[in-house]
N, C-alpha and C positions, 0 to 999 in steps of 0.2 A: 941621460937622454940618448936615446936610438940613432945613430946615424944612419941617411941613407943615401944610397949613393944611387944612378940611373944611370945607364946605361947610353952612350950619346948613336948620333947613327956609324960612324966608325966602326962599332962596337958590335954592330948586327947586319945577316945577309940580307939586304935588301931585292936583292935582285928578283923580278919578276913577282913583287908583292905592290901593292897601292899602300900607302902610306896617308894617312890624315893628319893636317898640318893647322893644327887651330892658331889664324893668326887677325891679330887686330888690323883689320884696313878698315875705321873709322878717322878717313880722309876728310880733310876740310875741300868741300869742293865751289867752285862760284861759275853759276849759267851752266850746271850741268857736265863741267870737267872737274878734272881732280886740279886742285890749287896746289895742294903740297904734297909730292909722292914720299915722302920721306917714311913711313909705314910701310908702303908699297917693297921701297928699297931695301928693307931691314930683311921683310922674307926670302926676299930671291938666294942667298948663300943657302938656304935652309932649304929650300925649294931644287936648286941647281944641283946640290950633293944629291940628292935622292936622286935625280933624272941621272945625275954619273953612274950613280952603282945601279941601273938599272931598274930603278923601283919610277913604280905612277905615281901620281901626288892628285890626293884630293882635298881642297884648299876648303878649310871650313869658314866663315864668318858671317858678322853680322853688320849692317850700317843703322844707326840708330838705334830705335827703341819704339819698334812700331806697336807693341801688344796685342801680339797675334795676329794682327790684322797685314794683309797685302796693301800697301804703302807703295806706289810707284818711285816717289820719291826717295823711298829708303831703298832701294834694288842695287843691285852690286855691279849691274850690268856697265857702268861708267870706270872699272875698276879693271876690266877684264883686257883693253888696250893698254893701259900705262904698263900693267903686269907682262902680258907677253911681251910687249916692247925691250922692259928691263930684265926678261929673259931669255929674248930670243926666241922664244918656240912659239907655237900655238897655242890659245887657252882655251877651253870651251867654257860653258856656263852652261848652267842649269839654276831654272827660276824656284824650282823648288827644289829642299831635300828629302822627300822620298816620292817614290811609284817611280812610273815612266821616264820621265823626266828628269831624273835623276840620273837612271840606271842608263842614257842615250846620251849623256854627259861626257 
């Protein structure tokens, strides 16, 4: 069997590139806040190194399991304070991922 091995971010110049960070924030939330950041917490080391070397970080995810459909409910938008909080900077959002809205993100 083939071993393989990747490459971690260490291993590559991030500087002045965006980087996509596909991370689970399917947070237990109640009345609209997040209950349990512990998700949240897990990406920020992975998030923080990129913002060191220089690199942007665009955070992929999903909440739920809406099936194509736009679910207020399911919106990430609850997700984007506990984040910046446990890293310190700014986050923006963007409601969708592509056109306009995305690219102003």
């Amino acid at each position: 069997m083939t071993q393989r091995s990747f490459k971690g971010l260490s291993d590559i110049d991030i500087a002045g590139k965006t980087i996509l960070v596909r991370a689970d924030l399917n947070v237990p939330m109640l009345n609209g806040q997040v209950s349990d950041d512990t998700r949240i917490r897990s990406v920020v080391p992975t998030i923080k190194t990129i913002l060191d070397q220089g690199g942007k970080v665009a955070v992929l995810s999903h909440f739920g399991r809406p099936k194509g459909k736009i679910v207020p409910a399911a919106s990430l938008a609850p997700i984007v304070a506990p984040l910046a909080k446990a890293l310190g900077v700014d986050v923006g959002f963007a409601s969708d991922c592509i056109g306009d809205i995305a690219k102003q993100a």
